[in-house]
C-alpha positions as a printed Julia matrix, in Angstrom:
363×3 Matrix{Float64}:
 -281.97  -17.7   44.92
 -282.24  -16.14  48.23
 -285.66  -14.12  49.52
 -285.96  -10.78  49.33
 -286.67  -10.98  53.06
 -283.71  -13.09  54.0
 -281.31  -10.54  51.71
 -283.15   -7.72  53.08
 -282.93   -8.61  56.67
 -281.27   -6.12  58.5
 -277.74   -6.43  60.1
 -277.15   -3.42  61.96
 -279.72   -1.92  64.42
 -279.48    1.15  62.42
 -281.13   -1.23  59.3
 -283.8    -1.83  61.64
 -287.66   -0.52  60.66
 -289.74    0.75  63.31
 -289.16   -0.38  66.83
 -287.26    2.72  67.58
 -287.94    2.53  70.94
 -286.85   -1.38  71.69
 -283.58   -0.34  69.8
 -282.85    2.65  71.64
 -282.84    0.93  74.94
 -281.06   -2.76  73.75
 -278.18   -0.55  72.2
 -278.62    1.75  75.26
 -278.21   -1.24  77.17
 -275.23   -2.83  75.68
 -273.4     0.14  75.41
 -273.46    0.35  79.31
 -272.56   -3.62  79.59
 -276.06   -4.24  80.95
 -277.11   -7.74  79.71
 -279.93   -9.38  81.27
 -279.88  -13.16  80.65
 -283.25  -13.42  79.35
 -285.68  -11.13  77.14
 -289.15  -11.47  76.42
 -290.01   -9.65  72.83
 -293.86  -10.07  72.0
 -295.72   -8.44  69.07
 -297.76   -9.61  66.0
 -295.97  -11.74  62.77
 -293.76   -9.91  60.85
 -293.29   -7.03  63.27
 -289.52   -8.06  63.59
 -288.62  -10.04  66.88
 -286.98  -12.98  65.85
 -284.68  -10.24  63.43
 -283.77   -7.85  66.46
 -283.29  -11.13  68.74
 -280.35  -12.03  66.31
 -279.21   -9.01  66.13
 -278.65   -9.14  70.08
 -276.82  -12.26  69.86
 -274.71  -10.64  67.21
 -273.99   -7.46  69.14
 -273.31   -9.58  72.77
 -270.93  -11.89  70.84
 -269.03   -9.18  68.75
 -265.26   -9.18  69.03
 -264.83   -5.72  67.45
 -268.5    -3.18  68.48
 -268.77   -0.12  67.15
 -269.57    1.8   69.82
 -269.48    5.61  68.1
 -273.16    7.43  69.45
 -274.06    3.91  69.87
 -273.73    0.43  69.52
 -273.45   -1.59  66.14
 -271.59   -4.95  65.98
 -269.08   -4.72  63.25
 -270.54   -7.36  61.19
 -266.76   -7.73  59.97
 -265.18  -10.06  62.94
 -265.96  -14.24  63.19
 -268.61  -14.26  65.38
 -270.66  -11.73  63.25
 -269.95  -13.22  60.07
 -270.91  -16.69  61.7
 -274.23  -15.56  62.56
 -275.21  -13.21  59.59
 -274.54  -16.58  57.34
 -276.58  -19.07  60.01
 -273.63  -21.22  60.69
 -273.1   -19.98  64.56
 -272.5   -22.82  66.93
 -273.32  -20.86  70.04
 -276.86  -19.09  68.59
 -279.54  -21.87  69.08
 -282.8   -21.31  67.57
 -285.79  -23.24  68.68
 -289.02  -23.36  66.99
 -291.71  -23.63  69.8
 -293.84  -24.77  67.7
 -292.56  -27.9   66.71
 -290.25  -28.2   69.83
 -293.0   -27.42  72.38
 -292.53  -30.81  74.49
 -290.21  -31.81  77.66
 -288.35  -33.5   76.17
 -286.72  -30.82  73.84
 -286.03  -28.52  77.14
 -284.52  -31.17  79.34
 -282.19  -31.47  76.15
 -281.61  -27.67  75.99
 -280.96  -28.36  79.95
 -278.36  -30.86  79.84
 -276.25  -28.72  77.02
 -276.89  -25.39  78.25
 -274.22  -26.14  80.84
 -271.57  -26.53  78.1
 -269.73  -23.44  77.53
 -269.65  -21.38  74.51
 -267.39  -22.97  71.79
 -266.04  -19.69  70.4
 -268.57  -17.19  71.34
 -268.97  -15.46  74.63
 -272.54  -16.19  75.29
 -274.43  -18.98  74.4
 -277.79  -17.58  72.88
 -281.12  -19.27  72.97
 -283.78  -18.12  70.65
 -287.26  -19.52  71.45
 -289.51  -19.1   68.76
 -293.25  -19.0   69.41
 -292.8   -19.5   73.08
 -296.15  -19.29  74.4
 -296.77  -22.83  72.49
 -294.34  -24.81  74.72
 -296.63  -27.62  76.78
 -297.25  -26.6   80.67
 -294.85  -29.08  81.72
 -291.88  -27.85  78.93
 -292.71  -23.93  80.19
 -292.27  -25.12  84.17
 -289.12  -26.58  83.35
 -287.89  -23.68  81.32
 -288.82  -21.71  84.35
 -285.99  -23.55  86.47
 -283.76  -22.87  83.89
 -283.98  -19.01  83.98
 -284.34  -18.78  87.86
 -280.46  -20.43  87.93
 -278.98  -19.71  84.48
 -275.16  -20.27  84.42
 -273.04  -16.93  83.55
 -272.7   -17.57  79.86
 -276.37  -17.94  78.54
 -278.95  -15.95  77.41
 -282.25  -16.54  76.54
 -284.63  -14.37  74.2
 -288.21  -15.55  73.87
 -290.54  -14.29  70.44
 -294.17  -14.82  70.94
 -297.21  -13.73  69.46
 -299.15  -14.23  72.5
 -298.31  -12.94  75.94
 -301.44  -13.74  77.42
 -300.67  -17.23  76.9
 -296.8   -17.06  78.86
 -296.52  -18.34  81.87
 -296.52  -15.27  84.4
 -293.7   -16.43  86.2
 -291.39  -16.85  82.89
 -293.04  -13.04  82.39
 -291.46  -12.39  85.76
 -287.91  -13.25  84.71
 -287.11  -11.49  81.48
 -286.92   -7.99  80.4
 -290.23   -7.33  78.34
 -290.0    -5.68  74.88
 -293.63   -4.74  73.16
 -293.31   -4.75  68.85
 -295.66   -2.89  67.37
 -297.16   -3.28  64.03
 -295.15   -1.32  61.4
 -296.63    2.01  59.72
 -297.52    2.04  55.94
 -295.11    4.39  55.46
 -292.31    2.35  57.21
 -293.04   -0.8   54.8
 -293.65    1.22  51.88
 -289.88    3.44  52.52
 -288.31    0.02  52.75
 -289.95   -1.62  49.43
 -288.73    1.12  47.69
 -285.34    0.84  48.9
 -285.41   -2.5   47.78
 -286.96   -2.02  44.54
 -283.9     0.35  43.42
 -281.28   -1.78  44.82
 -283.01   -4.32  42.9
 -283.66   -2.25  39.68
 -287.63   -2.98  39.83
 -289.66   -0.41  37.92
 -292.88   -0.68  40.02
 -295.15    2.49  40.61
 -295.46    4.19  43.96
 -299.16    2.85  43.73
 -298.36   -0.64  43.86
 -295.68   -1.1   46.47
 -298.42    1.15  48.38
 -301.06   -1.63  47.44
 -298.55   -4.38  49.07
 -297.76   -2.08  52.06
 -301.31   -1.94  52.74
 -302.04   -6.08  52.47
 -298.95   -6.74  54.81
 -301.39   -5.15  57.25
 -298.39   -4.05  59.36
 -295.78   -7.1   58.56
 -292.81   -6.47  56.88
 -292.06  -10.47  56.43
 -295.59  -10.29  54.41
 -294.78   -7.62  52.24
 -291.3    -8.37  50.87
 -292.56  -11.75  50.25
 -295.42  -10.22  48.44
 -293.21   -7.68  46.77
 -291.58  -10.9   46.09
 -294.52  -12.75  44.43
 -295.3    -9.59  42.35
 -291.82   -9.53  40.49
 -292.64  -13.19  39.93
 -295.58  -12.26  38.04
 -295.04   -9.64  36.16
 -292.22   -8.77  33.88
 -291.39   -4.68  33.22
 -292.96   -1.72  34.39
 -295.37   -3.17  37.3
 -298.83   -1.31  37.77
 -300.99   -1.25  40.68
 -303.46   -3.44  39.02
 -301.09   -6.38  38.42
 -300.96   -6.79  41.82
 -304.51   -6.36  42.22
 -304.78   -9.1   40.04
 -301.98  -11.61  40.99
 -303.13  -10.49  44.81
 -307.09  -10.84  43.62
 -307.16   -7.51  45.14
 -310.66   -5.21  45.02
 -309.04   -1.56  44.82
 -311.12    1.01  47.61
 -313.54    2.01  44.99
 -314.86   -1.09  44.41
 -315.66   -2.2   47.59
 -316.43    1.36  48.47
 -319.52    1.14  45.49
 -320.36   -2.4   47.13
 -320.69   -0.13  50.46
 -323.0     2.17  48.81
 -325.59   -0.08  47.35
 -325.99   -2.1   50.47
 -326.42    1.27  52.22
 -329.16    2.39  49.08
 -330.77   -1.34  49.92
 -330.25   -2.02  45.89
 -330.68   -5.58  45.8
 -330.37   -5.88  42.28
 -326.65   -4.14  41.82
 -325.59   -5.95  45.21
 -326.0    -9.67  43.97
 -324.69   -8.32  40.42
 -321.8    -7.28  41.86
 -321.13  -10.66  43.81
 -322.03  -12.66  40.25
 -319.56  -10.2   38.0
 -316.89  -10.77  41.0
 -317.09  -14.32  41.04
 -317.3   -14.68  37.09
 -314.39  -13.31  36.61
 -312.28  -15.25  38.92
 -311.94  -13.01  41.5
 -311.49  -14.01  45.45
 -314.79  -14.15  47.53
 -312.89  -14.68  50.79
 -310.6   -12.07  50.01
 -313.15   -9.6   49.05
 -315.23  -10.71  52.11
 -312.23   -9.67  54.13
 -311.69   -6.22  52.7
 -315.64   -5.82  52.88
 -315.42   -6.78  56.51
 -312.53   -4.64  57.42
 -314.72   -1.26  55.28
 -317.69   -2.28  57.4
 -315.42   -1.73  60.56
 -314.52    1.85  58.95
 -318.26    3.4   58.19
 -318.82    1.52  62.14
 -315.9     3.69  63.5
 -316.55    6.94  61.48
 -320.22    6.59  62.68
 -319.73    6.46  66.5
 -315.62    7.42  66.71
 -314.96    9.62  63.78
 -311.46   10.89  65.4
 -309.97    6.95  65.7
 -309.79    7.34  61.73
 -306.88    9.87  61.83
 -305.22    6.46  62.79
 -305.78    4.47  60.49
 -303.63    4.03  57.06
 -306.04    5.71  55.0
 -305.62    9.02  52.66
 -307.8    12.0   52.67
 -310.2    11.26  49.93
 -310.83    7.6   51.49
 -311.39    9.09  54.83
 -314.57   11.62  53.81
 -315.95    8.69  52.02
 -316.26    6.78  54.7
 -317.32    9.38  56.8
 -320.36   10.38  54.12
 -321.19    6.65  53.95
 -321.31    6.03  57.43
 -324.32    8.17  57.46
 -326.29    6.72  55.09
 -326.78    3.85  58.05
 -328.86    3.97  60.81
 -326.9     2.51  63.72
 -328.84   -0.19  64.81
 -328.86   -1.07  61.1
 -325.2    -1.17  60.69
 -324.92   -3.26  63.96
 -327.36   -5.63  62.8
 -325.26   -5.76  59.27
 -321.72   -6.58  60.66
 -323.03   -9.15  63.47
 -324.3   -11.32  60.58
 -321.4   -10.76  58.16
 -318.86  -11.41  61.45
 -320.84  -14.35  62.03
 -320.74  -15.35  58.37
 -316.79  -14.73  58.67
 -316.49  -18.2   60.38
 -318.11  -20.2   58.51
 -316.99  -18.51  54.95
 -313.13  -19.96  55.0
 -314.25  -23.77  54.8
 -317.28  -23.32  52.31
 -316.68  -24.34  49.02
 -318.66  -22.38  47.01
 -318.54  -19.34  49.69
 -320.38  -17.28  47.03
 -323.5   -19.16  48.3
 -323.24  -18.11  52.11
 -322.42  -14.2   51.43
 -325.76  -13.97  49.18
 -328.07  -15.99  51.46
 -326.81  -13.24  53.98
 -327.38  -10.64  51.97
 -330.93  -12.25  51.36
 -331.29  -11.87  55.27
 -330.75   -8.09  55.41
 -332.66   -7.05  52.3
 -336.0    -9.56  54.06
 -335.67   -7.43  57.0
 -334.79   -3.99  55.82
C-alpha cells in the first residue's frame, strides 16, 4: 500500500501547497530558459523542499512543457513518467545524512562528468546538506565553482546557518516557510474525499494543528488515524490515538496553576497519568500555552498570528493576567529547564510534580 503522502505528493507546481512565492519565480524562471545550475531551498521538515526540488528536475527534463500562463511539465512524456515513478537514471538523490563523508562526493565527482543517459540534465538532489563533513562540503564547493553544462544541483537543508557560506554564495537561495493551518487542513480534506474518509472538520483540524506547520506530519498522521479508527472519525479518536489534551484541558491546568490550587494541580497530573495519557506530550502542549499567556501578557498583537480561533485567543488573553510577570518568568524558566531533562526520565510524572512543588514553596 502506498502513503498517503507519497500518493498525495504533488506533480504539477499548480498541486503545490504554500510556497507561492518560490513557485512563482522557479516557473517564472523556466519559462524564460533561466536555469541556474545550483539551488539552495532551506526551511523546516515537512515544509516541501525535497517535493518542489523534484518537481524542478521534472520540469528541466520535460520533453513536452506546458507552457500556457505558465510552466507545468506534462507529466505525460518519458522523462516525467520516469521520475514521478522513482526509476529516473539522471535524478540522483543523496541523503546527507547518511552520505555526509568524502568519499561519497569524490564519487558524485568522478560520475558527474558522464552525460545524461536520456535526460537533458543530470540532477543532483542533496538531502540534508548542511550535515556533509567540512572536508565533503569543500569539495562540493569545487564542484559548483566548475560544473559541466549538463548538471544541476539542488541542496534541501534544515539549517542554513550550518552551510558553508561559500556553497551559500553559489546557488540561488529559496526560503520555505512553515505551512498555514488552513493550507494543511484544505489539503486533508481533499484527500479525505478522494479517499471516501468520513472524518469531522474538527479532527483533520486537530491533525493540522499537531503537524505544527508540516504537511509530511500530517498526512502521515491523517494516515495513522484511518488506521485506528474504523467509520465516522471524531475529534476525540484522534485525541486519543494522538494522546492529545484538547485546549480546554490544558487551558483548566493553566488556570489552577495561575489560582496557586495545589490540590487540583497534582490531581490533574495523577488523573492524566492514570489513565494512560502522555506526560511528555502534555508537557509539550503545556509548554507551548505557557508561551501564549507569556506573549498575550507583554505582546498581545503577535497572537493575531498564531493558529488560534477567537474564543482561544480571549482566554489566553484573560489568563495571562491572572500572572504577575516576574511570576510567569520565574514559571516557564523552570518548566523550560525541566523540558530537557523530561524526554529521558522514565517516570517523567516524577520531575513535572517536584517542579510544581518548587513554585507552590515559593509562591
Amino acid at each position: 500500500m502506498v502513503s498517503l503522502y507519497r500518493k498525495y505528493r504533488p506533480k504539477t507546481f499548480k498541486e503545490v501547497v504554500g510556497q507561492e512565492h518560490i513557485v512563482k519565480t522557479l516557473t517564472n524562471a523556466l519559462k524564460m530558459g533561466l536555469i541556474s545550475h545550483a539551488y539552495l531551498f532551506y526551511g523546516p521538515r515537512g515544509s516541501g523542499k525535497t517535493t518542489l526540488a523534484r518537481l524542478l528536475a521534472k520540469a528541466v527534463n520535460c520533453l513536452s512543457p506546458k507552457i500556457n500562463g505558465g510552466f507545468e511539465p506534462c507529466n505525460q512524456c518519458q522523462n516525467c513518467l520516469e521520475i514521478n515513478q522513482g526509476k529516473a537514471i539522471d535524478l540522483i538523490e543523496i541523503d546527507a545524512a547518511s552520505n555526509r563523508g568524502i568519499d561519497e562526493i569524490r564519487a558524485l565527482k568522478e560520475g558527474i562528468e558522464i552525460v545524461p543517459l536520456k535526460a537533458k540534465y543530470k540532477v543532483y538532489i542533496i538531502d540534508e546538506a548542511h550535515q556533509l563533513t567540512k572536508e565533503a562540503s569543500n569539495a562540493l564547493l569545487k564542484i559548483l565553482e566548475e560544473p559541466p553544462k549538463h548538471a544541476i544541483f539542488i541542496l534541501c537543508t534544515t539549517e542554513f546557518q550550518k552551510m558553508l557560506p561559500t556553497i551559500i554564495s553559489r546557488c540561488q537561495k529559496f526560503e520555505f516557510k512553515p505551512l498555514k493551518l488552513k493550507e494543511i487542513v484544505e489539503k486533508l480534506k481533499r484527500i479525505a474525499l478522494q479517499e471516501k474518509i468520513d472524518i469531522e472538520e474538527k479532527a483533520i483540524e486537530l491533525i493540522a494543528k499537531m503537524a505544527r506547520g508540516a504537511m509530511r506530519d500530517a498526512e502521515s498522521l491523517f494516515e495513522e488515524v484511518i488506521n485506528y479508527k474504523e467509520g465516522k472519525i471524531k475529534k476525540g479518536d484522534v485525541e486519543n490515538l494522538l494522546g492529545i489534551l484538547d485546549f480546554g484541558k490544558i487551558s483548566n491546568f493553566v488556570s489552577y496553576l495561575a489560582k496557586k490550587d495545589k490540590e487540583k494541580c497534582f490531581e490533574f497530573l495523577e488523573n492524566l497519568a492514570s489513565e494512560g495519557g502522555d506526560l511528555v506530550r502534555f508537557f509539550e502542549m503545556f509548554l507551548e500555552y505557557l508561551h501564549l499567556i507569556f506573549l498575550a501578557k507583554i505582546l498581545p498583537e503577535s497572537l493575531d498570528e498564531k493558529e488560534l480561533t477567537h474564543e482561544e485567543k480571549e482566554k489566553i488573553i484573560l489568563q495571562s493576567k491572572e500572572f504577575k510577570e516576574a511570576e510567569l518568568k520565574e514559571i516557564i524558566e523552570k518548566f523550560t529547564y525541566l523540558e530537557s531533562i523530561l524526554r529521558f526520565s522514565q517516570n517523567p510524572l516524577l520531575p513535572i510534580e517536584l517542579t510544581l512543588f518548587e513554585i507552590f514553596e515559593k509562591s
